[in-house]
Each structure stands twice: as C-alpha cells, then as structure tokens.
C-alpha positions as CSV (number, residue, x, y, z in Angstrom):
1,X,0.0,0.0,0.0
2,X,1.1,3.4,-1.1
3,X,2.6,5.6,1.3
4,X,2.2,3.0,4.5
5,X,4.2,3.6,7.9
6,X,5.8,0.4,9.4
7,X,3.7,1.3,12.5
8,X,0.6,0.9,10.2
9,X,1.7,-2.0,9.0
10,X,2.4,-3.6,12.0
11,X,-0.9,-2.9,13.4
12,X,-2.2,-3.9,10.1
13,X,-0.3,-7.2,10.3
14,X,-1.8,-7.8,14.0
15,X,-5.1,-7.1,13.0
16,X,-5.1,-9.6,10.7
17,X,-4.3,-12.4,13.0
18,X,-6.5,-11.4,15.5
19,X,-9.1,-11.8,13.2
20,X,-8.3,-14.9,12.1
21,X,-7.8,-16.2,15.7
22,X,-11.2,-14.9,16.7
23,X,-13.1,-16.9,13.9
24,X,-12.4,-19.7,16.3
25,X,-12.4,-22.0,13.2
26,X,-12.0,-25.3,14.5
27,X,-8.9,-27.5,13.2
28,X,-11.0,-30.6,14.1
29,X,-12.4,-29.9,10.5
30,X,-9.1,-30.2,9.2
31,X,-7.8,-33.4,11.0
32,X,-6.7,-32.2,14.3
33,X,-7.1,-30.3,17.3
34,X,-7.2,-26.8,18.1
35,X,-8.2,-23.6,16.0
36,X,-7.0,-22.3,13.6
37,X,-4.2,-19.1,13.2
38,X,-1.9,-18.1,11.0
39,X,1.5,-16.3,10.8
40,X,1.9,-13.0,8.9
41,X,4.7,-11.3,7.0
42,X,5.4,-7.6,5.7
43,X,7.5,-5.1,4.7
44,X,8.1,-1.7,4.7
45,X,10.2,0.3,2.2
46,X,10.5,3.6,1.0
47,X,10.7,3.5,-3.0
48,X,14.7,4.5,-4.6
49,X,16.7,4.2,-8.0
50,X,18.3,1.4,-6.1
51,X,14.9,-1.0,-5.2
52,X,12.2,-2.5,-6.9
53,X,9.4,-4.7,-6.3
54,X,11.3,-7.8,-6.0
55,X,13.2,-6.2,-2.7
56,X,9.5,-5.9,-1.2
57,X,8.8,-9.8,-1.7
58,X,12.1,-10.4,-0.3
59,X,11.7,-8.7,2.5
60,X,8.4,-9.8,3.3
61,X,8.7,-13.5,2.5
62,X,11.7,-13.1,5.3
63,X,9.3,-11.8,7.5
64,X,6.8,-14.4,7.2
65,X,9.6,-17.4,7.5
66,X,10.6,-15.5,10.3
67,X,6.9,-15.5,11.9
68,X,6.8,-18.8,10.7
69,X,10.3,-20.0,12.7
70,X,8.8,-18.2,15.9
71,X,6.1,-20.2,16.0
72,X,2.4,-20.4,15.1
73,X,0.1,-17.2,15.1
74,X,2.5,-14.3,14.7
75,X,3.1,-11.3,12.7
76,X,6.3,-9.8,12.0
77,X,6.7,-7.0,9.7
78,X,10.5,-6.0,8.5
C-alpha cells in the first residue's frame, strides 16, 4: 500500500491475525485439534533508483519465514 508507515503495518499485520484467531475456526475440521491461526509477514520500504518490487517480496517473505520460525500465530513486519 502506497505511502504505509511500518507502525501501520504492523498494526495492520496484528489485526489480521486477531481476526483470524477470533473466527475460532476449528482444526478438528481439518484433521486435528485446536483452532485455527496463522502467521503473517510484511514489509516496509521507502521506494529509490536502487529498489524494486522484488526487494519488497524479499523482505516480506523473510518476514513471514521468520513469523513462521517463531512459531504459530505471529506477525512480523520488516
């Protein structure tokens, strides 16, 4: 998103999973126990003659394997 601070982001990021955790969707309908979460990645950059749209995916998917490493139902946002 255009013009987005990391601390939007973040809280962006957060919201997200709190959503998500307050469906209370049930894992039992997927084969096991629990509900169900996920684990959120993002990035932040300010555009430059030096970064492109590939540097954003980068960063984020490193964000999310990061979330992902920390455990389940996380958001981290680089």
């Amino acid at each position: 998103m255009k013009s987005t601070t990391s601390a939007y982001a973040v809280e962006l990021a957060e919201e997200i999973r709190q959503h998500v955790l307050a469906l209370q969707i049930q894992r039992e309908l997927l084969g096991s126990s629990g509900v169900v979460t996920v684990s959120v990645g993002g990035a932040v950059m300010k555009p430059d003659e030096r970064s492109n749209a590939s540097d954003l995916i980068e960063k984020s998917s490193r964000a999310l394997a990061q979330a992902k490493s920390e455990g389940k139902n996380r958001a981290i946002v680089d």
